[in-house]
C-alpha positions in Angstrom: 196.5 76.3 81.3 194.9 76.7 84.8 192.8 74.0 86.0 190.6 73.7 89.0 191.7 71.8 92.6 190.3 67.8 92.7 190.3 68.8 96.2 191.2 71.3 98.9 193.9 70.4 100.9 195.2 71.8 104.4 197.5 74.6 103.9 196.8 74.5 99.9 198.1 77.2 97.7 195.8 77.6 94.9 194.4 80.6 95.6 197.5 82.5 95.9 199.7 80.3 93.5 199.6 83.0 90.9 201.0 85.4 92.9 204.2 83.1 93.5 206.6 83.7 90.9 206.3 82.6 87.6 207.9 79.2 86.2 210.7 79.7 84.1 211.2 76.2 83.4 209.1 73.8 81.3 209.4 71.2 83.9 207.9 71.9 87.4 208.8 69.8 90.5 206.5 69.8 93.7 208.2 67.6 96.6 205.2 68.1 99.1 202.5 67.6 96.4 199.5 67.7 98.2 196.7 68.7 96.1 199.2 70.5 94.0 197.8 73.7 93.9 201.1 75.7 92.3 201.1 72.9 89.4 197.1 72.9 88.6 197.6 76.7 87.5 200.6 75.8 85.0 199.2 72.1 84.2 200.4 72.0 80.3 203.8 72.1 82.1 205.6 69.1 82.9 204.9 68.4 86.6 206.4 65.9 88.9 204.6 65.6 92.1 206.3 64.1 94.9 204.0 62.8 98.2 204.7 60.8 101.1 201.3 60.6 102.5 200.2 57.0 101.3 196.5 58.6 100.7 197.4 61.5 98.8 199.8 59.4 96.6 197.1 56.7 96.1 194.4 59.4 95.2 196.8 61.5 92.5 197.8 57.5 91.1 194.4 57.2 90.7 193.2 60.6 88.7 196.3 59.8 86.1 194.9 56.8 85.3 191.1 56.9 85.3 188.7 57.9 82.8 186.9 60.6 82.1 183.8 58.3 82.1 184.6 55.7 85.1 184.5 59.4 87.3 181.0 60.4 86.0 180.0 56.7 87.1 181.3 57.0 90.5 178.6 57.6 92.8 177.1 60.4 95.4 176.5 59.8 99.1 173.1 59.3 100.1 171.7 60.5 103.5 173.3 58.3 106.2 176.0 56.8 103.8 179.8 56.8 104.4 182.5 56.3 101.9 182.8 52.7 103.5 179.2 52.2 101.6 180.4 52.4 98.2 181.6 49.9 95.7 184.1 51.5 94.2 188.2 51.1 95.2 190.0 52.2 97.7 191.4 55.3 95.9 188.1 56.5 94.3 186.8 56.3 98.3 189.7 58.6 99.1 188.8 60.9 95.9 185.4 61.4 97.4 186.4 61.8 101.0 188.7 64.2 100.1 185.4 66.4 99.0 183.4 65.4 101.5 184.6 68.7 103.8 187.1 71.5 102.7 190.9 72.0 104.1 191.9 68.7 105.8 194.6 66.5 106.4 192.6 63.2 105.8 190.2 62.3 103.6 186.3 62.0 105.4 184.5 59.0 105.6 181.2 60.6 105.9 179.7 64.9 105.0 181.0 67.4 107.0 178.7 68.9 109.0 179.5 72.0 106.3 178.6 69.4 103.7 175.1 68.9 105.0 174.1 72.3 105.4 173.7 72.2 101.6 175.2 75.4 101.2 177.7 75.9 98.3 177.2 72.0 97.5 179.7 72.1 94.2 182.1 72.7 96.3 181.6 69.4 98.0 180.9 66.0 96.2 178.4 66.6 94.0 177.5 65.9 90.4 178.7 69.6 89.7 182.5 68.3 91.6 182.4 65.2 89.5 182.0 66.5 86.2 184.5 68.9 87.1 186.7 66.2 88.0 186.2 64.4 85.0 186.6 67.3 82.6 190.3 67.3 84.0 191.4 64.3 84.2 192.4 64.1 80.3 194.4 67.0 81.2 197.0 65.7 83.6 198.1 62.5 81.8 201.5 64.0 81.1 202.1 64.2 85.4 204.2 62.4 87.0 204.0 61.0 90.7 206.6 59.9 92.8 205.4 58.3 96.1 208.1 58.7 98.9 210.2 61.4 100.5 211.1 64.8 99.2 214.4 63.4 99.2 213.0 61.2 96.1 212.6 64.0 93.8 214.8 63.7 90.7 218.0 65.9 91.1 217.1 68.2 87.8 217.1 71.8 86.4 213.4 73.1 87.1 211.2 75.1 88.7 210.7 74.3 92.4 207.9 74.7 94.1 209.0 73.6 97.9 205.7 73.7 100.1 206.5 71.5 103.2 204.5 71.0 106.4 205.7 74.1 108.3 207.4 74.0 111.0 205.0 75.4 113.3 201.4 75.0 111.5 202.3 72.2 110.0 202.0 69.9 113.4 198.3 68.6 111.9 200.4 67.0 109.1 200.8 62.8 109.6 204.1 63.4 107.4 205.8 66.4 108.6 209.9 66.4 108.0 211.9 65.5 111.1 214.8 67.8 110.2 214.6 71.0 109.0 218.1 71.7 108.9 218.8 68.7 106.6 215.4 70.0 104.8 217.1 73.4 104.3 220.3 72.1 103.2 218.1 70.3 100.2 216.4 73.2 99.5 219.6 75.0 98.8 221.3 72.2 96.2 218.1 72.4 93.9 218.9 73.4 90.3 217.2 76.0 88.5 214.5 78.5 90.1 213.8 77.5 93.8 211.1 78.8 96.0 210.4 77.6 99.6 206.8 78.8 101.6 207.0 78.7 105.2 205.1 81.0 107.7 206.6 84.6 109.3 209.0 83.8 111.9 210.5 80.5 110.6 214.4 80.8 110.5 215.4 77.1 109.0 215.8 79.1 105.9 216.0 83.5 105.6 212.6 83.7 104.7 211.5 87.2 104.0 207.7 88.0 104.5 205.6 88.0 101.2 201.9 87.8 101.8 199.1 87.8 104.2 196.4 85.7 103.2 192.9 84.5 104.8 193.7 80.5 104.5 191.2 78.0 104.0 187.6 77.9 105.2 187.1 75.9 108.3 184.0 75.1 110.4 185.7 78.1 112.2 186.2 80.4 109.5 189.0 81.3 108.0 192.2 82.5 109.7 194.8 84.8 108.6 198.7 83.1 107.6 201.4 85.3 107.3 203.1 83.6 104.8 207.0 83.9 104.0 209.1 82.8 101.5 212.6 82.1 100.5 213.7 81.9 97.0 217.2 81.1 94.9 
């Protein structure tokens, strides 16, 4: 069962997730959850999300518990509003500033300047995004989120999904790992089916090239990542 992103995240992988290997387990573990893009396409599963970023965490806590209905009542921005304008929680304000642009490492507090072009607006906060959103939520009660370090994960069998900050792109990232070598060494002592994305040319782990993809849409367009992977 494939869902739709809640939001686009910098560096997500939903696009491409189907072209990653296959789950072979019924439980799958993401330890750099961001918006989960690998577990959104196989969301019957049993997924663990683990996320360090105290914003991502706090918006994933908040879509496994809300309603269906308490989303359609959120509100939309009107001209000249920011997040900071609304009455709703902290975590719905990071829900909708997550939408409020496309691809970033922190949620907005007011449009994007993409945003307010009024081009593709579903793909933004809209009613079209929030229905969406609340068609979904039902569908990911079974998730579970851990909030800390990868390290945090529980030390199962499953199928790994391993999508870190990389070393290189991954400077944007507030909660990029400090050690890739003690990073690699994790990767390595997982149990079950382990795969690992990094970009062409990192060497923490023998990644072998595996796709070349156009990444996310930016106010610049969308660039080209050579992406690699390493799996057990």
């Amino acid at each position: 069962m494939s869902i739709k992103p809640f939001w686009a995240y910098y560096g997500g992988k939903y696009r491409m997730a189907l072209r990653y290997p296959y789950p072979i387990y019924d439980t799958i573990v993401e330890p750099f959850a961001g918006a989960a893009g690998y577990a959104l396409r196989y969301a019957e599963r049993q997924i663990i999300l683990v996320e360090k970023n105290p914003k991502v965490a706090a918006t994933w806590r908040y879509l496994l518990r809300v309603s269906a209905d308490e989303v359609r009542a959120l509100p939309l921005l009107k001209p000249g509003q920011t997040i900071d304008d609304l009455s709703v929680c902290e975590e719905a304000r990071y829900l909708i500033g997550w939408n409020l642009n496309k691809g970033t490492v922190a949620p907005r507090r007011s449009p994007s300047a993409w945003m307010r072009t009024g081009k593709a607006l579903s793909q933004f906060w809209s009613e079209a995004r929030r229905e969406r959103v609340a068609n979904q939520v039902d569908k990911i009660r079974h998730w579970q989120l851990i909030e800390g370090d990868y390290t945090d994960a529980p030390d199962i069998e499953a199928t790994w999904f391993i999508d870190p900050p990389y070393i290189d792109a991954g400077k944007h990232y507030p909660t990029q790992p400090n050690d890739f070598m003690k990073l690699a060494n994790w990767c390595k002592t997982r149990r079950g089916q382990v795969m690992v994305c990094e970009n062409v040319g990192a060497t923490w782990l023998p990644f072998s090239p595996f796709l070349n993809i156009k990444a996310n849409e930016s106010k610049r367009g969308g660039k080209i990542s050579r992406e690699a992977l390493w799996v057990k």
